[in-house]
C-alpha positions, -999 to 999 in steps of 0.1 A, spaced: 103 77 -865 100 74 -826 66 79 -811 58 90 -775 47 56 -764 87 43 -758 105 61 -737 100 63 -697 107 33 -675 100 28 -637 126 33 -619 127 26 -583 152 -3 -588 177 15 -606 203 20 -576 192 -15 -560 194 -38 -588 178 -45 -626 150 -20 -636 120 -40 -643 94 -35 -662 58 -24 -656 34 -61 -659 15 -47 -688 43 -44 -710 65 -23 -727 45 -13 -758 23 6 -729 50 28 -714 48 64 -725 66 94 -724 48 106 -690 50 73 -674 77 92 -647 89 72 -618 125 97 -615 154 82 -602 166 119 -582 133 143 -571 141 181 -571 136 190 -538 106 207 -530 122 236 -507 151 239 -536 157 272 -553 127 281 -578 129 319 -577 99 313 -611 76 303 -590 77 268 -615 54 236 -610 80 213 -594 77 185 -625 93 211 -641 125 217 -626 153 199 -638 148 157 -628 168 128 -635 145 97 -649 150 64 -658 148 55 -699 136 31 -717 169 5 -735 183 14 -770 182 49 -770 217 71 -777 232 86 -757 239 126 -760 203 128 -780 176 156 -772 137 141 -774 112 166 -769 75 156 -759 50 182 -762 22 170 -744 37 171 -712 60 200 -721 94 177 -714 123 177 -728 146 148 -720 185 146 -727 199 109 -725 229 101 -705 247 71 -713 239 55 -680 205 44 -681 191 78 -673 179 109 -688 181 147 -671 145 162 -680 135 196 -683 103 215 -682 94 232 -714 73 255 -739 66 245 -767 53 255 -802 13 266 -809 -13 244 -821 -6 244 -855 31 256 -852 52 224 -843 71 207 -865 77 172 -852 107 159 -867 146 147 -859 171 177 -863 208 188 -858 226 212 -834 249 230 -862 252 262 -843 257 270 -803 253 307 -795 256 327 -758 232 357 -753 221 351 -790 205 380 -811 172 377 -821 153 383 -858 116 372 -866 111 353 -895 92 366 -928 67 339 -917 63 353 -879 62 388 -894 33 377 -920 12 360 -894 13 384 -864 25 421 -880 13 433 -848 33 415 -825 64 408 -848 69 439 -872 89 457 -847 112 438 -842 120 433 -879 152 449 -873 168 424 -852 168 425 -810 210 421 -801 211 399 -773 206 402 -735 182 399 -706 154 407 -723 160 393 -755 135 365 -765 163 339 -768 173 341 -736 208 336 -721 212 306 -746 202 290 -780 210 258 -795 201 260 -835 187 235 -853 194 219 -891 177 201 -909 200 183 -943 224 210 -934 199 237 -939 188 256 -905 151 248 -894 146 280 -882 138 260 -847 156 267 -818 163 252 -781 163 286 -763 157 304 -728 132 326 -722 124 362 -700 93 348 -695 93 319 -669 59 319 -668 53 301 -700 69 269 -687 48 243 -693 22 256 -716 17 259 -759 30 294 -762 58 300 -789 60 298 -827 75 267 -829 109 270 -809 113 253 -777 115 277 -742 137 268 -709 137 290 -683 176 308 -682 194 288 -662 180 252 -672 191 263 -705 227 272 -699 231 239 -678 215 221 -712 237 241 -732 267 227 -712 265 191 -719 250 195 -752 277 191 -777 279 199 -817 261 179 -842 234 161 -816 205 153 -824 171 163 -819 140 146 -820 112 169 -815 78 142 -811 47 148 -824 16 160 -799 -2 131 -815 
């Protein structure tokens, strides 16, 4: 299984010739080792008030890995989606709870717009208070906790229960806050869900 310490390269060479690597080697390059290839600009449109490592960057990656794949590394709350030219578009994310992640490689089986939304048994078992409401089902919509998007995900053709998703709550960009699902804000996730195709695959890293 991948780990977090392969991924980003520098890449301040990658429109003026070879990317090179950093002098202590490439064992040492990690995940948040983020030299990006095209800044957002600072004055750009962020009506969420995000941090601006968190709006949508292209980034240099490291050789070998396949194009069209999702990695998801929840220490720095990224989630990256490789091109097939060398670079990656990253994202700013939320991810699952202490004790609610479930590193692992997955498969997008399902693609949904303005998803409805049920809790699972689980959810409804560990926080009644929160969750029992809702056991009913939310339809989809503005406020619904899926957001605008949702890209499910299977695991040997069973679905995980895990989804990529948006969110009505911005604010949680960037931080440990669902129960296992992974949060973009609305519109990074329909622009994900736009060049994410059927059947990709997901690697969701561990924290550790």
């Amino acid at each position: 299984m991948l780990t977090r310490r392969h991924f980003i390269i520098t890449s301040a060479a990658l429109f003026s010739g070879p990317i090179a690597m950093p002098a202590f080697g490439q064992d040492a390059v990690d995940f948040d080792f983020d030299q990006t290839v095209e800044r957002p600009d600072p004055q750009g449109d962020n009506p969420w008030g995000l941090h601006p490592r968190f709006m949508p960057t292209r980034v240099a990656h490291r050789a070998g890995l396949r194009p069209g794949d999702i990695h998801v590394d929840p220490v720095p709350k990224y989630l990256y989606h490789i091109g097939d030219d060398g670079t990656a578009m990253r994202y700013g994310v939320a991810v699952g709870r202490s004790g609610l992640q479930s590193p692992g490689t997955y498969t997008i089986n399902r693609k949904v717009e303005w998803p409805s939304w049920t809790p699972t048994a689980n959810m409804i078992a560990r926080e009644p208070e929160v969750y029992a409401q809702f056991a009913g089902g939310v339809p989809g919509g503005p406020e619904n906790p899926l957001g605008a998007r949702a890209l499910y995900l299977y695991r040997g053709g069973a679905d995980s229960y895990l989804r990529i998703h948006g969110t009505p709550q911005p604010w949680s960009i960037g931080t440990s806050a669902s129960s296992g699902c992974v949060r973009l804000v609305n519109d990074h996730v329909i622009q994900l869900y736009e060049n994410v195709e059927m059947g990709t695959r997901v690697t969701l890293h561990s924290p550790r």
